[in-house]
N, C-alpha and C positions, 0 to 999 in steps of 0.2 A: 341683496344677496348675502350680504355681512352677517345679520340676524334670521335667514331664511330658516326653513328648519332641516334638517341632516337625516337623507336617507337612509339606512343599512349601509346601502354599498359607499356611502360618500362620509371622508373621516373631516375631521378640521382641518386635517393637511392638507388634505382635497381644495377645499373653501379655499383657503388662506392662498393654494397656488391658481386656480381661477379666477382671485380676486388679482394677482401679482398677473395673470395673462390680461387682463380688463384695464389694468393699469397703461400697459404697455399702448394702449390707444391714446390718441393726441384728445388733450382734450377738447375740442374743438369737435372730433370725430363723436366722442362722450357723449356732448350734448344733443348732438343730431341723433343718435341712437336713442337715447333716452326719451328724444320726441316722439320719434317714430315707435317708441314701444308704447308711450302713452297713444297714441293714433290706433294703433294695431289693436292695443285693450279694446278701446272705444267700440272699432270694428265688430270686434268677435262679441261683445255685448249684446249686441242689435239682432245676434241669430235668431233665430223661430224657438221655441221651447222645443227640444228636444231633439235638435240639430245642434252636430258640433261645425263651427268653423275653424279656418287655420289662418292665423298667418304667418309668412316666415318670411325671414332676410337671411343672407350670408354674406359675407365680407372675407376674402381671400388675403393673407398678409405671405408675401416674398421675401425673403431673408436668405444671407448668406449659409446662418447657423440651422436654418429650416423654416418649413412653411410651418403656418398657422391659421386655422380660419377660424370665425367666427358665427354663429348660428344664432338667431332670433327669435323666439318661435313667442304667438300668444294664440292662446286655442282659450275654447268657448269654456273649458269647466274642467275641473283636475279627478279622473280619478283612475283607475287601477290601466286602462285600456287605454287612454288617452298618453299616460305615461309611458306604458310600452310603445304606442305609437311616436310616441318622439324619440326614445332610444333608438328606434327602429330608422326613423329619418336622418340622428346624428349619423350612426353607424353608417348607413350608407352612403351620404355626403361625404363623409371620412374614407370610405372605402372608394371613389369615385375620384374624388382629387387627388389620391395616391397613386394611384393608376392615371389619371391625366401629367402629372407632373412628372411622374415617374419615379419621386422620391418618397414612396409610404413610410419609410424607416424613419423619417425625418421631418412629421407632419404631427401637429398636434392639434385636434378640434374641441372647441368648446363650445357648447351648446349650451344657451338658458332658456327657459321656459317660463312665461307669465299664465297665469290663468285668472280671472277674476274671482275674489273672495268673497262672498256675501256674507259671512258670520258677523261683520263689522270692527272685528279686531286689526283687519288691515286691508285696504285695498284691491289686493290679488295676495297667490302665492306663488314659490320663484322654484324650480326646477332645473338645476345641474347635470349635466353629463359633462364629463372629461374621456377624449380618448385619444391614445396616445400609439404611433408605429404604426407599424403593416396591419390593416387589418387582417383578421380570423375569421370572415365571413366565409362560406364556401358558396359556390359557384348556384345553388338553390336558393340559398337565404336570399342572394343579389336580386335573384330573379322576381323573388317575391316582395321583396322590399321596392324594388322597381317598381313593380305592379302600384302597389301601392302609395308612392312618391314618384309619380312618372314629375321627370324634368320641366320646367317653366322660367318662362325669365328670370324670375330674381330666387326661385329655391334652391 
């Protein structure tokens, strides 16, 4: 994520504070994540040509100062829809534990995204969402985002 490459919407300050949120995990927790993202790669590799897969994790963290979660995601291939599609999943994950906890003023979610890279310059590529407060969803976008991210054990 350090060297990943920078959105439009995403600045170095950006980076630099979702690497300082990432930190904040035990390392211990680090490496189990770090398995599980290489597992999850592996996964969505194996799709059919022209099928995308998902996978996802989240991790909820409770704090005095505020909540925070965490978001996993590795999907089959990066491009313009696939992207949206995971803003779409942060945001409402975000929008969802704010309303369960009942503190959205006080919740910060970060979501990263792996996709597998084929150019050979590296591995996969790594995908950012920070977001931050109450969400600004209205009561349509939920619906639809639902639709599309209906709930499962571990999303």
């Amino acid at each position: 994520m350090a060297t990943s490459m920078l959105r439009d919407d995403i600045s170095e300050s950006d980076r630099q504070t979702v690497l300082a949120d990432l930190d904040r995990l035990r390392v211990g927790m680090r490496e189990e994540w770090g398995q599980l993202l290489l597992d999850m790669l592996d996964d969505v590799e194996q799709a059919p040509d022209g099928h995308v897969m998902w996978r996802s994790r989240r991790q909820l963290h409770q704090e005095a100062a505020g909540d925070w979660q965490m978001l996993f995601v590795c999907a089959t291939r990066f491009d313009k829809y696939v992207e949206a599609s995971f803003g779409s999943y942060v945001m409402l994950r975000h929008h969802q534990v704010g309303e369960r906890t009942g503190r959205p003023d006080s919740l910060c979610s970060v979501g990263v995204m792996l996709t597998p890279n084929h150019s050979g310059n590296r591995p996969w590529d790594t995908t950012l969402v920070r977001t931050l407060g109450h969400s600004q969803l209205a009561s349509e976008q939920v619906a639809e985002f639902e639709q599309l991210w209906p709930q499962s054990g571990n999303a």
